[in-house]
PDB file of N, CA, C and O in Angstrom:
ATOM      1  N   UNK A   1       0.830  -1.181   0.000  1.00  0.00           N
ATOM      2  CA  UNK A   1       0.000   0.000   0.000  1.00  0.00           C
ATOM      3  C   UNK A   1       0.877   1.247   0.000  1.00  0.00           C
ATOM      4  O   UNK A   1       1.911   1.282   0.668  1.00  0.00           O
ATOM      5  N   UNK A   2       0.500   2.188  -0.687  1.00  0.00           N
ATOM      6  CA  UNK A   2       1.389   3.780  -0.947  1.00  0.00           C
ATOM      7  C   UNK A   2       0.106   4.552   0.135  1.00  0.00           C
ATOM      8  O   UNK A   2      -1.123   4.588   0.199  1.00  0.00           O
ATOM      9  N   UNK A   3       1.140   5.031   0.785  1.00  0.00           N
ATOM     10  CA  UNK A   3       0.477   6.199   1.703  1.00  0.00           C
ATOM     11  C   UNK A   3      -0.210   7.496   0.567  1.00  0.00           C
ATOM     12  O   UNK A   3       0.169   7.907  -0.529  1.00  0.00           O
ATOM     13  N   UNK A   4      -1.309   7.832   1.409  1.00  0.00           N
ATOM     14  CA  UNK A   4      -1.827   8.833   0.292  1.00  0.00           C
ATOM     15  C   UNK A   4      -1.408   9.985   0.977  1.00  0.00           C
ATOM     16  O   UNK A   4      -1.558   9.955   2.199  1.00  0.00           O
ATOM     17  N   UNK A   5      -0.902  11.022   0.463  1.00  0.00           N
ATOM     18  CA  UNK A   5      -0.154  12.481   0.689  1.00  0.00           C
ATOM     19  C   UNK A   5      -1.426  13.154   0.762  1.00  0.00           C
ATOM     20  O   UNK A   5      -1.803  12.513   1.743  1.00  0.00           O
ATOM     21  N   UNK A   6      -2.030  13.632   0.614  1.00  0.00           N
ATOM     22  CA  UNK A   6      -2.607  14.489   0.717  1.00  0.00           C
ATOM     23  C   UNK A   6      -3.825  13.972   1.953  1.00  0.00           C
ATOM     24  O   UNK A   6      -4.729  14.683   2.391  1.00  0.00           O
ATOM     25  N   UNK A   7      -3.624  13.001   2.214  1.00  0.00           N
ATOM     26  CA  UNK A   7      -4.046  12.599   3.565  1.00  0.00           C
ATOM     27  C   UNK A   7      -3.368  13.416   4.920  1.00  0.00           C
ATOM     28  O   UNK A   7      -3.789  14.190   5.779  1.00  0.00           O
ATOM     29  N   UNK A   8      -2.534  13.000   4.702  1.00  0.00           N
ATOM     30  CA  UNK A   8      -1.567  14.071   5.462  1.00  0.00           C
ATOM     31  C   UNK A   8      -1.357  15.462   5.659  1.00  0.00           C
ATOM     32  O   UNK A   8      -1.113  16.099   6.684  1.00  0.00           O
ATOM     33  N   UNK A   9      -1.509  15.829   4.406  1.00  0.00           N
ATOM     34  CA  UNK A   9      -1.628  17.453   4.772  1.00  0.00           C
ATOM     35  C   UNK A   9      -2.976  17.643   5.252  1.00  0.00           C
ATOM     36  O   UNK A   9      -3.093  18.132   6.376  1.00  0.00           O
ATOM     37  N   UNK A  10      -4.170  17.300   4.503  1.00  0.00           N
ATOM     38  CA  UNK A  10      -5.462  17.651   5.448  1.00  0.00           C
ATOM     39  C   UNK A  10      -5.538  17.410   6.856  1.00  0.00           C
ATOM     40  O   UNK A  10      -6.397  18.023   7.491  1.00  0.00           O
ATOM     41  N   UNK A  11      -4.609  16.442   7.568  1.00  0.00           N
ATOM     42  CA  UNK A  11      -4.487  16.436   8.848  1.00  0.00           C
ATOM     43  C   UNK A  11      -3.887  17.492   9.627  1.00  0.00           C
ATOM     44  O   UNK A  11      -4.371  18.014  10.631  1.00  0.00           O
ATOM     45  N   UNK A  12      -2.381  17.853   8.864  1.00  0.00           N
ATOM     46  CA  UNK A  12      -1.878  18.761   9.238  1.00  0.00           C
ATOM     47  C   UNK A  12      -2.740  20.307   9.183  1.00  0.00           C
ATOM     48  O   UNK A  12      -2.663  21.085  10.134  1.00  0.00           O
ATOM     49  N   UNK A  13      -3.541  20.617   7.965  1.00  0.00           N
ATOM     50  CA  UNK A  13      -4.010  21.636   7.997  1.00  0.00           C
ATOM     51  C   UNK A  13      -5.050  21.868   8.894  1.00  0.00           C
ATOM     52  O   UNK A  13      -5.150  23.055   9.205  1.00  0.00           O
ATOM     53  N   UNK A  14      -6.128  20.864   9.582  1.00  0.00           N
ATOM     54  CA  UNK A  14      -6.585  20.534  10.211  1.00  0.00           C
ATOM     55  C   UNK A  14      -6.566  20.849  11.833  1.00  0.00           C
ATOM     56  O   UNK A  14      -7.421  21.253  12.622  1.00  0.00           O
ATOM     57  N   UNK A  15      -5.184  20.472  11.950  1.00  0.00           N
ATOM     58  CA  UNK A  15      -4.696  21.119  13.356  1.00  0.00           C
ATOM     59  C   UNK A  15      -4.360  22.372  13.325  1.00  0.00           C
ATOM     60  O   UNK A  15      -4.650  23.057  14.306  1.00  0.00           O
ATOM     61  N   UNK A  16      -3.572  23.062  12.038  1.00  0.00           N
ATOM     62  CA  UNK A  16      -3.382  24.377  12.112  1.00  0.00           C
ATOM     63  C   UNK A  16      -4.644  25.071  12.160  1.00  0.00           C
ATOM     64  O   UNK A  16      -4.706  26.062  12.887  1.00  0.00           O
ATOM     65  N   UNK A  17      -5.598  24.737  11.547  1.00  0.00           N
ATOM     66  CA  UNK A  17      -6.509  25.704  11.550  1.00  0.00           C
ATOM     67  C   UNK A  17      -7.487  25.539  13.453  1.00  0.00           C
ATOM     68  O   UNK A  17      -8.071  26.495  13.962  1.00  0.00           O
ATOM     69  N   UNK A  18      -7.414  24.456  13.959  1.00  0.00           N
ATOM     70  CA  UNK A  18      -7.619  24.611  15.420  1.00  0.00           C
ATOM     71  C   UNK A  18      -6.892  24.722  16.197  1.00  0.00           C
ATOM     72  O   UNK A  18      -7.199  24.219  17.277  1.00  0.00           O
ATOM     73  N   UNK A  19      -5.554  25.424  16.090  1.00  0.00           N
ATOM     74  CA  UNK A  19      -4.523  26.098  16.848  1.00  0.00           C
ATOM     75  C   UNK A  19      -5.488  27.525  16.564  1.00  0.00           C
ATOM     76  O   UNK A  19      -6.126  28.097  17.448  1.00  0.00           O
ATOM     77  N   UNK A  20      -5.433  27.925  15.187  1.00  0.00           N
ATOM     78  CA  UNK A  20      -5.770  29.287  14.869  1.00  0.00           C
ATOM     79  C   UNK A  20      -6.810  29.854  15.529  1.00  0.00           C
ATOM     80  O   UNK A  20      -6.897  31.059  15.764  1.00  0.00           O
ATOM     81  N   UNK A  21      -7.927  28.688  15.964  1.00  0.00           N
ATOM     82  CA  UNK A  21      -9.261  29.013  16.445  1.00  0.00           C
ATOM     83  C   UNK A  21      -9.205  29.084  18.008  1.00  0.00           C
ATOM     84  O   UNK A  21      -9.788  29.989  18.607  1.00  0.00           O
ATOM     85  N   UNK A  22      -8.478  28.090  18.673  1.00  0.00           N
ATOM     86  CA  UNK A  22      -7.996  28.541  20.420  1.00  0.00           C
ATOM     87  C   UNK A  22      -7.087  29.464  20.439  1.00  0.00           C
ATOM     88  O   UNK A  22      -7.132  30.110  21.486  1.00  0.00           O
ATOM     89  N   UNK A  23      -6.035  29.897  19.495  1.00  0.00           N
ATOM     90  CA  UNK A  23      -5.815  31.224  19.830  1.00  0.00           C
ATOM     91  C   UNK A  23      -6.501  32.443  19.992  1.00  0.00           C
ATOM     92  O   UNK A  23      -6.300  33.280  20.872  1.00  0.00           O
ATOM     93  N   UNK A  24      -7.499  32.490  18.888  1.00  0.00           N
ATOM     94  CA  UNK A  24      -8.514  33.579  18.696  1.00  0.00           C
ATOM     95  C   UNK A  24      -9.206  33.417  20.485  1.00  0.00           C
ATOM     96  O   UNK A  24      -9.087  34.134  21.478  1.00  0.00           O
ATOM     97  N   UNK A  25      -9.607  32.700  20.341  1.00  0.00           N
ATOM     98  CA  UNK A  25     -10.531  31.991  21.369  1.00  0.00           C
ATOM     99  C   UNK A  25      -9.628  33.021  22.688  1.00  0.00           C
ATOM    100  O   UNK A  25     -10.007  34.091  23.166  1.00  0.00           O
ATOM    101  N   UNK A  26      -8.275  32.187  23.033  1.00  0.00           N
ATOM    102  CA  UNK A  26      -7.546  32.347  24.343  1.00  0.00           C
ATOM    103  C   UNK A  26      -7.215  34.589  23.879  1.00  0.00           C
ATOM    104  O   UNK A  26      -6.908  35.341  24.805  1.00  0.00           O
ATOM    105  N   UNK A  27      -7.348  35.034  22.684  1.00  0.00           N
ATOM    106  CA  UNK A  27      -6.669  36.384  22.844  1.00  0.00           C
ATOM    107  C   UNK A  27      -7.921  37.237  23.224  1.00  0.00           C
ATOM    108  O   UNK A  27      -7.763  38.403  23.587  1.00  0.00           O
ATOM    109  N   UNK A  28      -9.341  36.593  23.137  1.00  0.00           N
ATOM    110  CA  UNK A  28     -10.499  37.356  23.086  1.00  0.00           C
ATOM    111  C   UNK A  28     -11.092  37.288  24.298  1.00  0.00           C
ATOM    112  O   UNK A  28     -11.882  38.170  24.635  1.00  0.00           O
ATOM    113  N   UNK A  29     -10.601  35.557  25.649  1.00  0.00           N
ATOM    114  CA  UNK A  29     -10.756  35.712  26.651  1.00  0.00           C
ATOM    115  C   UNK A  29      -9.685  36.838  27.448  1.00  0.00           C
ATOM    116  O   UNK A  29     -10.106  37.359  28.481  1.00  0.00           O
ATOM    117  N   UNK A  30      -8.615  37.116  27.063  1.00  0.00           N
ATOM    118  CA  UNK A  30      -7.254  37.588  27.980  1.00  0.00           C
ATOM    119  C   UNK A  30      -7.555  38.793  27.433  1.00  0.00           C
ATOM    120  O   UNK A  30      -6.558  39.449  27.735  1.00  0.00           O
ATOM    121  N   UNK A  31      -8.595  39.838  26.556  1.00  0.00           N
ATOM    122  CA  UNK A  31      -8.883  41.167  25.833  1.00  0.00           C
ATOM    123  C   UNK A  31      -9.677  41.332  27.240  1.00  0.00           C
ATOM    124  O   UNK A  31      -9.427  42.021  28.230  1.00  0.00           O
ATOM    125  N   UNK A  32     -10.555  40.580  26.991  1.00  0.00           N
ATOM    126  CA  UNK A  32     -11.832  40.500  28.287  1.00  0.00           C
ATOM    127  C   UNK A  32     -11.541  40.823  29.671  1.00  0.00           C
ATOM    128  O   UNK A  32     -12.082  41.722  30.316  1.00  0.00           O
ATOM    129  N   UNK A  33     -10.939  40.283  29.946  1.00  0.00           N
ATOM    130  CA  UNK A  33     -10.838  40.012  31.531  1.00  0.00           C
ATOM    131  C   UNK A  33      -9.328  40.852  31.548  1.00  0.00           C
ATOM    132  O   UNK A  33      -8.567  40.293  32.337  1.00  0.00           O
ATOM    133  N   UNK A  34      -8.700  42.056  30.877  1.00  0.00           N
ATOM    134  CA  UNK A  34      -7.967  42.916  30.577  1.00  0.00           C
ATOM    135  C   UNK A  34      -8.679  43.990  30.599  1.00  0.00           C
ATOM    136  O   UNK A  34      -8.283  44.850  31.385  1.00  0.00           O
ATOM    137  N   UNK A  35      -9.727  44.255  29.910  1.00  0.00           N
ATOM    138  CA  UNK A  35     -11.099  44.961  29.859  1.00  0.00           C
ATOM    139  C   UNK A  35     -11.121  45.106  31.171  1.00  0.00           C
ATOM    140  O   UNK A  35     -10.305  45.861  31.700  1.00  0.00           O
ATOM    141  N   UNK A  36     -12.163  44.332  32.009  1.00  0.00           N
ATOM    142  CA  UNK A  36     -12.873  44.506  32.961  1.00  0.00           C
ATOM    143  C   UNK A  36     -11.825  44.706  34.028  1.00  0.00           C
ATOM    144  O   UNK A  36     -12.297  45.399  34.929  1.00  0.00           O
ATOM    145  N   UNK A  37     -10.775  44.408  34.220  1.00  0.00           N
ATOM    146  CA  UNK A  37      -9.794  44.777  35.329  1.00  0.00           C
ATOM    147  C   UNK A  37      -9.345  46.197  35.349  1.00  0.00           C
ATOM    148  O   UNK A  37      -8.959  46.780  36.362  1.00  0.00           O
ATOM    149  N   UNK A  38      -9.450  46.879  33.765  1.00  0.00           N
ATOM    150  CA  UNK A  38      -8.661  48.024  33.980  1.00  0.00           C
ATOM    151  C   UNK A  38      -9.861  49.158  34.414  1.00  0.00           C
ATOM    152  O   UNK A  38      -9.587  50.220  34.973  1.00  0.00           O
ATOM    153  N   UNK A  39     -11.341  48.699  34.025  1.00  0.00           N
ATOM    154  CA  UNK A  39     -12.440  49.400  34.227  1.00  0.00           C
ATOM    155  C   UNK A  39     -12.467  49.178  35.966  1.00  0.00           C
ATOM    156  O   UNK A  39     -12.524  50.150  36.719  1.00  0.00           O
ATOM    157  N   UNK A  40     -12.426  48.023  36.374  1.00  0.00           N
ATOM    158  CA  UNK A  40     -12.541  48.069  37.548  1.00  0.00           C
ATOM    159  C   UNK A  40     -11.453  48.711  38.548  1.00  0.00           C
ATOM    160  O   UNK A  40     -11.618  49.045  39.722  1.00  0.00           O
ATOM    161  N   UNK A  41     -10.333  48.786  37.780  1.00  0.00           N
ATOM    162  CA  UNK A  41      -9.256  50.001  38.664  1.00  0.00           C
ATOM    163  C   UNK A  41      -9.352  51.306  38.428  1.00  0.00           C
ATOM    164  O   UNK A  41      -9.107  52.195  39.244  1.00  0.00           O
ATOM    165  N   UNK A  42      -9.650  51.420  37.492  1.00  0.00           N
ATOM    166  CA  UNK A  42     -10.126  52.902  36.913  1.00  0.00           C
ATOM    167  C   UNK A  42     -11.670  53.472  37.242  1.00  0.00           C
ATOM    168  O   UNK A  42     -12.127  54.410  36.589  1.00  0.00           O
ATOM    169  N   UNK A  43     -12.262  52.967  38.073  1.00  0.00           N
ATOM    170  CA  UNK A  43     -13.017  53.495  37.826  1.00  0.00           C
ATOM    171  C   UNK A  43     -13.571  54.064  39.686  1.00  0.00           C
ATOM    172  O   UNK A  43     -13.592  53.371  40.703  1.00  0.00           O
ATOM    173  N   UNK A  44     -14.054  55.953  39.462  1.00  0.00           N
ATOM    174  CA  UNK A  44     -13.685  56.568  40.054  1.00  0.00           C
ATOM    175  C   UNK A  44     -15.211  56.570  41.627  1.00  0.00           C
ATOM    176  O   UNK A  44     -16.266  56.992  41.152  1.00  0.00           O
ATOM    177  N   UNK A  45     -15.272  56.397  42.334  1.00  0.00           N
ATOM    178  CA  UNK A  45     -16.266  56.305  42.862  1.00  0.00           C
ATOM    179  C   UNK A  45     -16.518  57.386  43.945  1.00  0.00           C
ATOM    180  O   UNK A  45     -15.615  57.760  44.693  1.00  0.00           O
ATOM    181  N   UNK A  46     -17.893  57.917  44.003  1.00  0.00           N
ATOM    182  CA  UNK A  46     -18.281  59.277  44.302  1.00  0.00           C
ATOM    183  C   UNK A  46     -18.127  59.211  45.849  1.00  0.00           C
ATOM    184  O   UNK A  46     -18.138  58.096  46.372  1.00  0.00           O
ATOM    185  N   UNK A  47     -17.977  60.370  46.652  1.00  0.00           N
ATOM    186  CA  UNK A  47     -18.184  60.440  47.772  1.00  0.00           C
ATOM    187  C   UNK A  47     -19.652  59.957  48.197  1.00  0.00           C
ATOM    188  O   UNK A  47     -19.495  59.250  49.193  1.00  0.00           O
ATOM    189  N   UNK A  48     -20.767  60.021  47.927  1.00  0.00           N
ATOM    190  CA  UNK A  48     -21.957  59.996  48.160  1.00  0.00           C
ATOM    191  C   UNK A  48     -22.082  58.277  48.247  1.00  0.00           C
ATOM    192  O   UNK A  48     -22.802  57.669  49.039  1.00  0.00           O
ATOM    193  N   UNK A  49     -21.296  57.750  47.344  1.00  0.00           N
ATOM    194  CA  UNK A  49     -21.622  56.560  47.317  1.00  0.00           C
ATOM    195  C   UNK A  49     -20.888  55.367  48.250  1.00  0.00           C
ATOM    196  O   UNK A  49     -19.679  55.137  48.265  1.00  0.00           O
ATOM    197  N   UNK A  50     -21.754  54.781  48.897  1.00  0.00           N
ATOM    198  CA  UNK A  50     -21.431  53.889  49.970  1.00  0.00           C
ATOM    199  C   UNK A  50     -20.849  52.438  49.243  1.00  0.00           C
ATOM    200  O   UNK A  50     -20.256  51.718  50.047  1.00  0.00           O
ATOM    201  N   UNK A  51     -20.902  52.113  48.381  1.00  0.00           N
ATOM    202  CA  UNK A  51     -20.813  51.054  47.770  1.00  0.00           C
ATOM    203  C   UNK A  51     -19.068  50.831  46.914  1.00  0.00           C
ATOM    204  O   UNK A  51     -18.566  49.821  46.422  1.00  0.00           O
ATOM    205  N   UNK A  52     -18.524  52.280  47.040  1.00  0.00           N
ATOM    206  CA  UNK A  52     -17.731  52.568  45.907  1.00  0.00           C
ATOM    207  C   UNK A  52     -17.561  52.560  45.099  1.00  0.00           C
ATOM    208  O   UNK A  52     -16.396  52.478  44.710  1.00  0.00           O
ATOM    209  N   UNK A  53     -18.476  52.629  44.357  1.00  0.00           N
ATOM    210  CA  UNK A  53     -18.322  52.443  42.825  1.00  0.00           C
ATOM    211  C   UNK A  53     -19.123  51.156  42.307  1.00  0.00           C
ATOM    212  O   UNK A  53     -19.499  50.936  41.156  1.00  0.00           O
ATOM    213  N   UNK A  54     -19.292  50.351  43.465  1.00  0.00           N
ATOM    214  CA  UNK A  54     -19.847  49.259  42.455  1.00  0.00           C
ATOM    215  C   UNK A  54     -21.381  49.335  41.880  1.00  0.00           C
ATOM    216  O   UNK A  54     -22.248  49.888  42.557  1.00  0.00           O
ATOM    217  N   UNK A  55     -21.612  48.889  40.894  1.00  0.00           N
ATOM    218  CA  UNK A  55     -22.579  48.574  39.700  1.00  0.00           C
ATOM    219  C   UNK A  55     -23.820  47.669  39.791  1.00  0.00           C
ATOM    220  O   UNK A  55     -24.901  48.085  39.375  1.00  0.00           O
ATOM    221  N   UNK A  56     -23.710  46.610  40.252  1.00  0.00           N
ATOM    222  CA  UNK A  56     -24.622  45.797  40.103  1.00  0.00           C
ATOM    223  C   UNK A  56     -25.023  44.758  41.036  1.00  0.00           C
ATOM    224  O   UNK A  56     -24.873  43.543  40.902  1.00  0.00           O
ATOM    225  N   UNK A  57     -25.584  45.434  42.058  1.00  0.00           N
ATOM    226  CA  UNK A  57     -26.142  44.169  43.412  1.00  0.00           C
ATOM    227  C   UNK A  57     -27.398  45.008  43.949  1.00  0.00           C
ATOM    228  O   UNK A  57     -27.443  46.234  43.857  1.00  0.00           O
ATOM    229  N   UNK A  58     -28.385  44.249  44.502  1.00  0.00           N
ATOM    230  CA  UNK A  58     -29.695  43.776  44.545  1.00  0.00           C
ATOM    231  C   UNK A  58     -29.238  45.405  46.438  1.00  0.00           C
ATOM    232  O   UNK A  58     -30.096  46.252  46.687  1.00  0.00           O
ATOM    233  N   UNK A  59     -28.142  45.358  47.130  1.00  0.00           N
ATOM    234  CA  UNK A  59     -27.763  45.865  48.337  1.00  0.00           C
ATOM    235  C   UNK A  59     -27.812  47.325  47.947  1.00  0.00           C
ATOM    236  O   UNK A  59     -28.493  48.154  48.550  1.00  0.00           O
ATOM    237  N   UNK A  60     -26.840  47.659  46.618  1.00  0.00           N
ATOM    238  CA  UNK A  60     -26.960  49.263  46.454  1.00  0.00           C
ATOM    239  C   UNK A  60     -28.342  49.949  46.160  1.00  0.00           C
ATOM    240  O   UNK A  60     -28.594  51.132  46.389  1.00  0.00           O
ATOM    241  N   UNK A  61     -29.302  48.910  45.552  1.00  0.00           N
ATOM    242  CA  UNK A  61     -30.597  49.706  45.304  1.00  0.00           C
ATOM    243  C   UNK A  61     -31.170  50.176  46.792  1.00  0.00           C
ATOM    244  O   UNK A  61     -31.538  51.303  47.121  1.00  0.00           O
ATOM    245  N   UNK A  62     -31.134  49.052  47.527  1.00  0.00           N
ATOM    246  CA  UNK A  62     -31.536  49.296  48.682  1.00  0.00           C
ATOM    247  C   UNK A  62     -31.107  50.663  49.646  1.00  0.00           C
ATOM    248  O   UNK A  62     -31.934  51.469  50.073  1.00  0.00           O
ATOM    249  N   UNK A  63     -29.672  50.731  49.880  1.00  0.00           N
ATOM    250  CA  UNK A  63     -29.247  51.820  50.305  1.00  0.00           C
ATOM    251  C   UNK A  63     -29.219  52.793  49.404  1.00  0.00           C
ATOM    252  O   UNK A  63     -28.649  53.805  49.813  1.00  0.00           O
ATOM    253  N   UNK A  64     -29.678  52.850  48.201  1.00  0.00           N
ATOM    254  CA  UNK A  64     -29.634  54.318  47.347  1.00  0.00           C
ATOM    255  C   UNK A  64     -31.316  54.857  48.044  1.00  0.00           C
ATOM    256  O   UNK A  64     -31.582  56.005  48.397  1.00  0.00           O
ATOM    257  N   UNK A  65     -32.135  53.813  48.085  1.00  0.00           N
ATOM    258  CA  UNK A  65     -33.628  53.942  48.551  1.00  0.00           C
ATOM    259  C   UNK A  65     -33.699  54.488  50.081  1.00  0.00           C
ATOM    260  O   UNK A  65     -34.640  54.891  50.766  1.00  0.00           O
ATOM    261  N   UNK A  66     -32.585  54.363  50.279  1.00  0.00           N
ATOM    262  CA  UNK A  66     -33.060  54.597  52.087  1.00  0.00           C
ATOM    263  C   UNK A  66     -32.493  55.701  52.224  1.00  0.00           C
ATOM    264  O   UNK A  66     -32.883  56.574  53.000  1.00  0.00           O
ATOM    265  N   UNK A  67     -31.415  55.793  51.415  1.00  0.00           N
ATOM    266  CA  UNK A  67     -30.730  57.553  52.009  1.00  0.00           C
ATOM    267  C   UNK A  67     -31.359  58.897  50.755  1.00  0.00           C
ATOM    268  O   UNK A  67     -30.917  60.045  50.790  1.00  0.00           O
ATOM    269  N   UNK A  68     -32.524  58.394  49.643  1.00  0.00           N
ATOM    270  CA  UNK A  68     -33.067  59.136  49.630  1.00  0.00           C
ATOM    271  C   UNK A  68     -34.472  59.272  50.090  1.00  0.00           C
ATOM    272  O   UNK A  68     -35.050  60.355  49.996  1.00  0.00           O
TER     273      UNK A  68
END
């Protein structure tokens, strides 16, 4: 039996192209969570606010409700 060549490269191309796709994958999680770290250091929180800055819990509605 003769090995078929072009068996081979479709394998090889195969893996290159799902290297290509967990890279995308791994540069779009490490954009992300690069994102949200620099927002979350940067970001400036008011005197008024008891919470410091944070955004999104069920606790700040509550104390925004009571101290107005």
């Amino acid at each position: 039996m003769t090995p078929n060549p072009k068996r081979g490269i479709r394998r090889k191309k195969q893996f290159f192209m799902q290297d290509i796709i967990v890279l995308i994958i791994g540069m779009a999680v490490l954009s992300y969570v690069c994102w949200r770290t620099y927002k979350t250091l940067t970001r400036k929180p008011s005197p008024a606010d008891k919470c410091g800055g944070c955004t999104g819990c069920a606790l700040k509605v509550d104390v925004e409700c009571k101290t107005r």
